[in-house]
C-alpha positions, 0 to 999 in steps of 0.5 A: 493458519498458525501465525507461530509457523512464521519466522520473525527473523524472515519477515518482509519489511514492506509488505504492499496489498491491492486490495481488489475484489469488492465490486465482485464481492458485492455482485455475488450477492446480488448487492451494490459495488458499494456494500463491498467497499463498505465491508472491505473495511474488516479485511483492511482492519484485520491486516494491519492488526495483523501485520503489527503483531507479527512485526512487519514494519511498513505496510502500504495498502492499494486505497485508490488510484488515478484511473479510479476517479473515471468510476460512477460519481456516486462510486466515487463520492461514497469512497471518499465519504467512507475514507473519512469515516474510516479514518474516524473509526481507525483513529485509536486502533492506530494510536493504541498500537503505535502505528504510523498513517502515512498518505501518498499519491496526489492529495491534492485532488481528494475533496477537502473533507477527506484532506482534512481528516487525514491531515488530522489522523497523519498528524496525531500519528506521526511520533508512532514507530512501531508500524507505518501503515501508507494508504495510496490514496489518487495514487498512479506510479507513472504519474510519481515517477514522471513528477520525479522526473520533472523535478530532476530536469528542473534541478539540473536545468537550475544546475543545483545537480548534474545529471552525473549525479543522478543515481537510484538513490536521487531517484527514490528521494524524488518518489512519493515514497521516499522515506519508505524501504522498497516493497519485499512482498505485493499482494494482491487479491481478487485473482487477478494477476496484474500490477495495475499501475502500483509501485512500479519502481518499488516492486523492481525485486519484490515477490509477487503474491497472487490470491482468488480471495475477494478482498472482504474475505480477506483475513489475518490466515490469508495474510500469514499464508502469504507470508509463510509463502514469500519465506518459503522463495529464495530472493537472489536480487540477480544472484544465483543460488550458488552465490547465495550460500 
């Protein structure tokens, strides 16, 4: 797929990825779930590449959610262990093209290893703009928006605001993702067509992309296919067409 078909003018400004379909990836063939995870690690290297040569500015990719901790414990141990390998290996990709390492979700809950290193890779990153790349890592968007919604009820129990003063922009600074613009394109591969508890209140207007790719297949012409399709729709945020042009 010719990436010189994009327009760079049209380009999502957050582009969000479930990155779905290792486990069936690997069952084709006749392999553990686990061969897929490890060899989802080229379809992840490629995006973001990928994304920053085009120039898309916020890239947040699916890594692991709340509901994924009640998989096998040793599907679990083995993410974790591949999440620190990755970062290890990742670390000069993502400095030698000034990319960002953002982290949301509940952190806390990782085992410390994989805290650490991310720490590290987050904290040797931070001054890189040409891209944010945010991994959800124990991520569950009901979960950021009831601590959001927590920490309001807690400001106005205090009176440090009122609930007049509660609008979207109040809410979005209390999301794990309050430094990010909301997502313009979500992807997701495998075939499914679901959301399955990602970004709810961040996708409230982007475009949905669904793919049957498995995410190991995934590669820079899936990418550019699904962008040159999200350039290819008309975003009317409520509008109609007529109000548009």
């Amino acid at each position: 797929m010719n990436e010189n078909l994009i327009n760079k003018e049209n380009l999502p400004k957050h582009i969000a990825v479930i990155m779905d379909g290792n486990g069936r990836w690997a069952k084709q063939k006749g392999k553990l779930r686990i061969f897929g995870h490890e060899n989802g690690a080229k379809a992840v290297r490629e995006t973001i590449e990928t994304a920053a040569r085009l120039g898309v500015k916020n890239l947040t990719l699916y890594a692991f959610s709340t509901e994924n901790w009640n998989r096998p414990k040793l599907e679990v141990d083995t993410l974790m262990k591949l999440l620190v390998s990755a970062l290890k290996k990742e670390v000069k990709t993502l400095l030698d093209n000034n990319i960002r390492l953002n982290a949301i979700g509940n952190l806390d809950a990782l085992p410390e290893q994989a805290q650490q290193e991310l720490m590290e890779v987050m904290a040797k990153s931070k001054d890189n703009d040409h891209m944010t790349v945010t991994l959800a890592l124990s991520y569950g968007s009901r979960e950021e928006i009831k601590n959001a919604v927590v920490q309001l009820a807690t400001k106005v129990k205090n009176n440090i605001i009122s609930p007049d003063d509660i609008d979207e922009t109040i809410i979005n600074n209390h999301l794990y993702t309050h430094d990010l613009p909301d997502v313009d394109l979500l992807i997701r591969t495998s075939g499914e067509c679901r959301i399955s508890n990602f970004l709810l209140w961040q996708i409230a207007y982007a475009e949905l992309y669904f793919t049957d790719v498995l995410w190991p297949d995934f590669r820079k012409d899936h990418l550019i296919e699904a962008i040159l399709n999200y350039q290819n729709r008309e975003r009317r945020f409520g509008k109609t067409s007529e109000q548009l042009n």
